[in-house]
C-alpha positions as CSV (number, residue, x, y, z in Angstrom):
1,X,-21.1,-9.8,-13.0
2,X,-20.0,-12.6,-14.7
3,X,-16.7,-11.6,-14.9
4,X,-16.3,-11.1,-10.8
5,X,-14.3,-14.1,-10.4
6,X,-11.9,-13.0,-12.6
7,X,-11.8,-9.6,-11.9
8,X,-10.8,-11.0,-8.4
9,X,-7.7,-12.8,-9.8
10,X,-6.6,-10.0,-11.5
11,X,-6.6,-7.2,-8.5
12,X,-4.8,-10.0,-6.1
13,X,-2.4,-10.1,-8.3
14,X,-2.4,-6.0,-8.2
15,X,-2.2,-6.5,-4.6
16,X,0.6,-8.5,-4.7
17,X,2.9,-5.8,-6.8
18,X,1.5,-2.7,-4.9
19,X,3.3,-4.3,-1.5
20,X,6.3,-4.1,-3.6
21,X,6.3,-0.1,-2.7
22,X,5.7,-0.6,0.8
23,X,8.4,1.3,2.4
24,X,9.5,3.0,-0.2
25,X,6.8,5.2,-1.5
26,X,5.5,7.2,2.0
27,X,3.7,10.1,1.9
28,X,2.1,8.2,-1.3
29,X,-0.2,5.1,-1.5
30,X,0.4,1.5,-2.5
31,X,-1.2,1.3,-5.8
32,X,-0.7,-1.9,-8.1
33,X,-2.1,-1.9,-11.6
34,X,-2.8,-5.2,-14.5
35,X,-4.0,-4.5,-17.7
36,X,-5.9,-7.2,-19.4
37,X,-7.6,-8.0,-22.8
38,X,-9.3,-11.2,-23.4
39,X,-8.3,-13.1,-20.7
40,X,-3.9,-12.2,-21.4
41,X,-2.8,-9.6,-19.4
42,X,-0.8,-7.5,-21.2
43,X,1.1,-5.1,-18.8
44,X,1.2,-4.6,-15.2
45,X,2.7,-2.1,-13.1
46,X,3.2,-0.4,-9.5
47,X,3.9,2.5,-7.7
48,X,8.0,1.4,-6.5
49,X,9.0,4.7,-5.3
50,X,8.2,8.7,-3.9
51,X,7.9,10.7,-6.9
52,X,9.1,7.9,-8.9
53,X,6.4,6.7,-11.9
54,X,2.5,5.6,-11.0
55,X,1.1,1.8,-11.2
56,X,-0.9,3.0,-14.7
57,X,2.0,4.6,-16.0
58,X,4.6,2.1,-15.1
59,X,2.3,-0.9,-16.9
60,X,1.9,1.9,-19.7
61,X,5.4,2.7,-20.4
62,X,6.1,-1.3,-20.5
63,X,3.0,-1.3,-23.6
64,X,4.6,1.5,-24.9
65,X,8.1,0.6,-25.0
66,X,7.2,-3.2,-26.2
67,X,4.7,-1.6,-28.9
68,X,1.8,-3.6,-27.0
69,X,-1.9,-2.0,-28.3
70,X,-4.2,-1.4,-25.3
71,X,-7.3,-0.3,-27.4
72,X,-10.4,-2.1,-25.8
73,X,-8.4,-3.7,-22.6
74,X,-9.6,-3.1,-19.2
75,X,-7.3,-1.7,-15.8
76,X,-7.8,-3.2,-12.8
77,X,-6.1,-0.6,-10.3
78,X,-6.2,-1.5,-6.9
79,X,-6.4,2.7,-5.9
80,X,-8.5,5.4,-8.2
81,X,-6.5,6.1,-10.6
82,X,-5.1,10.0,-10.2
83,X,-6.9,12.9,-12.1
84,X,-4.6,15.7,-11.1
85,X,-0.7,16.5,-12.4
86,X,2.0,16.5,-10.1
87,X,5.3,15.3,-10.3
88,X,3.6,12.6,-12.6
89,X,0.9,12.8,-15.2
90,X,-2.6,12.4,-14.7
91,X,-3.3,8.9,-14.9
92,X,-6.8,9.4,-16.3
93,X,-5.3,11.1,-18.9
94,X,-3.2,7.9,-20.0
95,X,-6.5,5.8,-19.6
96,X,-7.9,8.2,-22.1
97,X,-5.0,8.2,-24.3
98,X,-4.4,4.5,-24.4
99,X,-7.9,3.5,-25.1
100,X,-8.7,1.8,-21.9
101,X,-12.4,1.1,-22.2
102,X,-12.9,-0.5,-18.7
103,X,-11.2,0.4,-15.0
104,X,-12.0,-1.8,-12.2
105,X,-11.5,-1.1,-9.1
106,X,-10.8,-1.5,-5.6
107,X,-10.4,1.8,-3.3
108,X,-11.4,5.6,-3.9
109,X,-8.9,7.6,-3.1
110,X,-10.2,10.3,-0.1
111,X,-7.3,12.7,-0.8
112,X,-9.9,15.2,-1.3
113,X,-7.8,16.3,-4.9
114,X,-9.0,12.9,-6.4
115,X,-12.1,11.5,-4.4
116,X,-13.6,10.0,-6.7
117,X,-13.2,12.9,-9.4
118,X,-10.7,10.6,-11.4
119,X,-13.3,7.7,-11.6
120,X,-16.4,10.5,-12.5
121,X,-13.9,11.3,-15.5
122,X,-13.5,8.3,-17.0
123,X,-17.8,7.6,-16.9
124,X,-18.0,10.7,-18.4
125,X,-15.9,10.2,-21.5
126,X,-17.6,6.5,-22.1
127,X,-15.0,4.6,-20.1
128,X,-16.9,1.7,-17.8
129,X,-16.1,1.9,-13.9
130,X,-16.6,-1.4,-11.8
131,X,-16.3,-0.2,-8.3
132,X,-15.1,-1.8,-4.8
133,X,-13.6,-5.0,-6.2
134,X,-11.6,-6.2,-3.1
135,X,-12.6,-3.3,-1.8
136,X,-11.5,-4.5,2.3
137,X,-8.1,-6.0,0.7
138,X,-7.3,-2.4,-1.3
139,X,-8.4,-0.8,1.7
140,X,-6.1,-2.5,4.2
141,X,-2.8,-1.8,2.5
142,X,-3.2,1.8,2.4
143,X,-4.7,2.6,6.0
144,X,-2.1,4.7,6.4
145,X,-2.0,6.9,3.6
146,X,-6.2,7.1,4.4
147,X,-5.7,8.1,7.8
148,X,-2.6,10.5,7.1
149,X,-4.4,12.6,3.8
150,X,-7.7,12.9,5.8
151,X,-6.4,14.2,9.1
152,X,-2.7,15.7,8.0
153,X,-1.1,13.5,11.0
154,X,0.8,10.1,10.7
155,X,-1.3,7.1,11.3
156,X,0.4,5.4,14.6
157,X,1.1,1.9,14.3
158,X,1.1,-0.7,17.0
159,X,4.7,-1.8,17.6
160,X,4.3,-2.9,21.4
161,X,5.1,-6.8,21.9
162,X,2.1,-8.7,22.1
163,X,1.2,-11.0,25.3
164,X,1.4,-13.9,23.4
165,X,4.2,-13.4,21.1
166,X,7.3,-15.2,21.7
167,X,11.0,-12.9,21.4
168,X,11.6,-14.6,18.1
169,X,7.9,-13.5,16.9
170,X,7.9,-10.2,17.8
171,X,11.0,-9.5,16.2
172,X,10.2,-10.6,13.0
173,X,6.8,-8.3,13.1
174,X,9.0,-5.7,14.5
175,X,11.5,-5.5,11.4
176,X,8.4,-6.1,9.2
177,X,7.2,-2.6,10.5
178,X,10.3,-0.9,10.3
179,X,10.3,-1.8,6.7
180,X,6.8,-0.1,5.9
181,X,6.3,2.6,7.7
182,X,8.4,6.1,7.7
183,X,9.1,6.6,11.2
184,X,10.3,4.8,14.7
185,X,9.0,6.5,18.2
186,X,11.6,5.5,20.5
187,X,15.1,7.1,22.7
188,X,17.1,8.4,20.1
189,X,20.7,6.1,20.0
190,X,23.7,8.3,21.2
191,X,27.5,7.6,22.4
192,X,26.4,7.9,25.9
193,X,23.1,6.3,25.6
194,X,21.3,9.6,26.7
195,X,17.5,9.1,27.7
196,X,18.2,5.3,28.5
197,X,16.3,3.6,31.4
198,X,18.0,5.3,34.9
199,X,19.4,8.4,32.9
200,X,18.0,11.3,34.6
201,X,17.1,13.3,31.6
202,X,14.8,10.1,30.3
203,X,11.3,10.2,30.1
204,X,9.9,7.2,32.6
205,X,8.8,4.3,30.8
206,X,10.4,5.7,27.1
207,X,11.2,2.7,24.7
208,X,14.3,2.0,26.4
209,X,17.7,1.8,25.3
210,X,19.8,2.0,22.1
211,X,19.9,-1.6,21.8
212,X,16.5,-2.1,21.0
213,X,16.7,-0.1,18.4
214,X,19.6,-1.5,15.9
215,X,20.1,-0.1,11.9
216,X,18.9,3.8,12.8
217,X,18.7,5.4,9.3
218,X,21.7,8.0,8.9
219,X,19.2,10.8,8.5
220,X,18.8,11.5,12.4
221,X,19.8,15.1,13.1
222,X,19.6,16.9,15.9
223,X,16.3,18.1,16.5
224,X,15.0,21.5,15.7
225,X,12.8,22.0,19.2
226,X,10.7,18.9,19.4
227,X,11.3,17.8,16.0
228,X,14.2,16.3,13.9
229,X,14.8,18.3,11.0
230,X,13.2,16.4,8.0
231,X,13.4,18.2,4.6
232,X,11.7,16.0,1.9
233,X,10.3,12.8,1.5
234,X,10.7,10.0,3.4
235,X,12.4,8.0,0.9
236,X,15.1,9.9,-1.1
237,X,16.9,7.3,-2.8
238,X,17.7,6.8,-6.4
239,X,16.7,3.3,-8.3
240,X,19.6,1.4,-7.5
241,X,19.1,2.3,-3.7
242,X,15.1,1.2,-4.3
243,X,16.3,-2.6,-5.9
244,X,20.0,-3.0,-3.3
245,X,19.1,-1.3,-0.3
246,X,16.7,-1.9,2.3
247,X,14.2,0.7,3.6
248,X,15.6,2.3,7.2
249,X,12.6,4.7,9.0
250,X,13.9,7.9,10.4
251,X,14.4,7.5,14.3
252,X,12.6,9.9,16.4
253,X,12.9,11.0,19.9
254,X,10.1,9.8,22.5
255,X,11.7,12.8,24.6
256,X,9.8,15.6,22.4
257,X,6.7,14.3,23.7
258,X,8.0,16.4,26.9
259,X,8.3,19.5,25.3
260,X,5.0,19.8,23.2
261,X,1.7,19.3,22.4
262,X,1.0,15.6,21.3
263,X,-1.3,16.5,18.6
264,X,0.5,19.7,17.4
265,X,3.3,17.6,17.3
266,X,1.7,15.0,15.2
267,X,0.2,17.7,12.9
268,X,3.9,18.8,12.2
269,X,5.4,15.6,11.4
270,X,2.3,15.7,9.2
271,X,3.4,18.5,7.7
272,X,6.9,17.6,7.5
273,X,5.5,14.3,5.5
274,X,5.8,11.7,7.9
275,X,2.8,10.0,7.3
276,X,3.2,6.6,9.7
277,X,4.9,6.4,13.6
278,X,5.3,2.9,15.1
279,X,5.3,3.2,18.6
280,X,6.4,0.7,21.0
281,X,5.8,2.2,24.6
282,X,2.7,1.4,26.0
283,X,1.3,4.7,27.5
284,X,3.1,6.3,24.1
285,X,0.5,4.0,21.8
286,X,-2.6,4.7,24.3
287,X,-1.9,8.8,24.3
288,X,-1.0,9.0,20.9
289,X,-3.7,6.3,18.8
290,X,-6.2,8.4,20.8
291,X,-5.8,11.8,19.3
């Protein structure tokens, strides 16, 4: 235990790159990754983008590519590292392959394909596991992705103005949660402003009107029933888009609540990937964060 301390140092500093992502890689979790031998580190990675490379691979392609040994050096990973392939390798198998003798880390991942699986792997082929370092902290960045992989909805965030938050407060936290999460709850922003406050086809006491909702992502369609049609991740952008752009979440409109079930229709944006809703209307929040 005497190396807690530093272990400590080393997965805030994982912390720190794995909010890089945030934004950019929904349906998938934050994950930051530093590799570290004798006190150096000598790579570090995270997960930028959906589909795009893990943490472990990311800090393993930089070893690779800089000719870097890893032999006897120790990962500390925020998330369990994966055990499964996908659209990315198994990132037990590069542990393995790399000659990682130590993984520390900070959350098991509870998408029931890993769950702890990945981490069982590595103890059985001789590789040392130091569990729930940070634990809270790796926990806290990815209570979405917990909430969205163990229920198949989208976790709801809170994006209703506070009491004691001034105007200039609130819309700092506002664009802050427009930034991380995949989707926006509100009265979809048309020419004539349909389903704004007065407008006899809104719903009473919807988010209000188009201006309180300004940069809408291009990707709002019309909808397809209660839903907007949403093909694909939430983030399909190519690098340069991930480093110039700025992350948009797709608009949705509060008026589908009218013609659905709320949690059917939270099990289909599930389905359809959308794996975080903020939600600014007060009876909105209550109805839905209660399901």
């Amino acid at each position: 235990m005497d190396d807690m301390p530093q272990y400590r140092e080393y997965m805030t500093q994982a912390l720190e790159l794995a909010h890089r992502g945030a934004g950019w890689v929904n349906p998938n979790p934050l994950v930051g990754t530093v590799v570290v031998r004798d006190s150096e580190i000598l790579a570090a990675g995270y997960h930028d983008r959906y589909r795009g490379p893990h943490a472990e691979r990311m800090a393993f392609d930089y070893a690779d590519e800089h000719g870097i040994d890893m032999h006897g050096a120790t990962v500390i990973d925020t998330l369990e590292p994966c055990c499964h392939v996908g659209s990315q390798p198994a990132c037990t198998d590069l542990i393995l392959s790399h000659g990682i003798t130590r993984v520390v880390v900070g959350s098991i991942d509870p998408n029931p394909i890993v769950a702890g699986k990945g981490l069982r792997i590595l103890e059985e082929t001789g590789v040392e596991v130091v569990y729930d370092v940070m634990r809270a902290e790796c926990d806290a960045i990815n209570r979405h992705f917990f909430h969205y992989i163990t229920t198949g909805m989208p976790y709801i965030v809170d994006g209703r103005k506070h009491a004691e938050e001034s105007d200039a407060e609130y819309a700092v936290r506002r664009r802050g949660l427009y930034a991380t999460y995949a989707a926006v709850l509100g009265t979809c922003p048309t020419g004539d402003r349909a389903g704004a406050p007065g407008d006899s086809n809104g719903t009473e006491g919807s988010a209000g009107s188009a201006a309180r909702f300004p940069d809408w992502t291009d990707r709002l369609d019309v909808s397809d029933g209660a839903f907007a049609y949403f093909d694909g991740p939430v983030q399909a952008v190519d690098a340069n888009e991930a480093v110039a752009g700025s992350h948009k979440p797709l608009h949705l409109d509060i008026r589908a609540l009218a013609d659905t079930e709320p949690d059917e229709w939270l099990r289909e944006l599930g389905r359809r990937k959308i794996d975080s809703l903020v939600v600014e209307d007060d009876d909105v929040f209550e109805m839905l964060s209660s399901i």
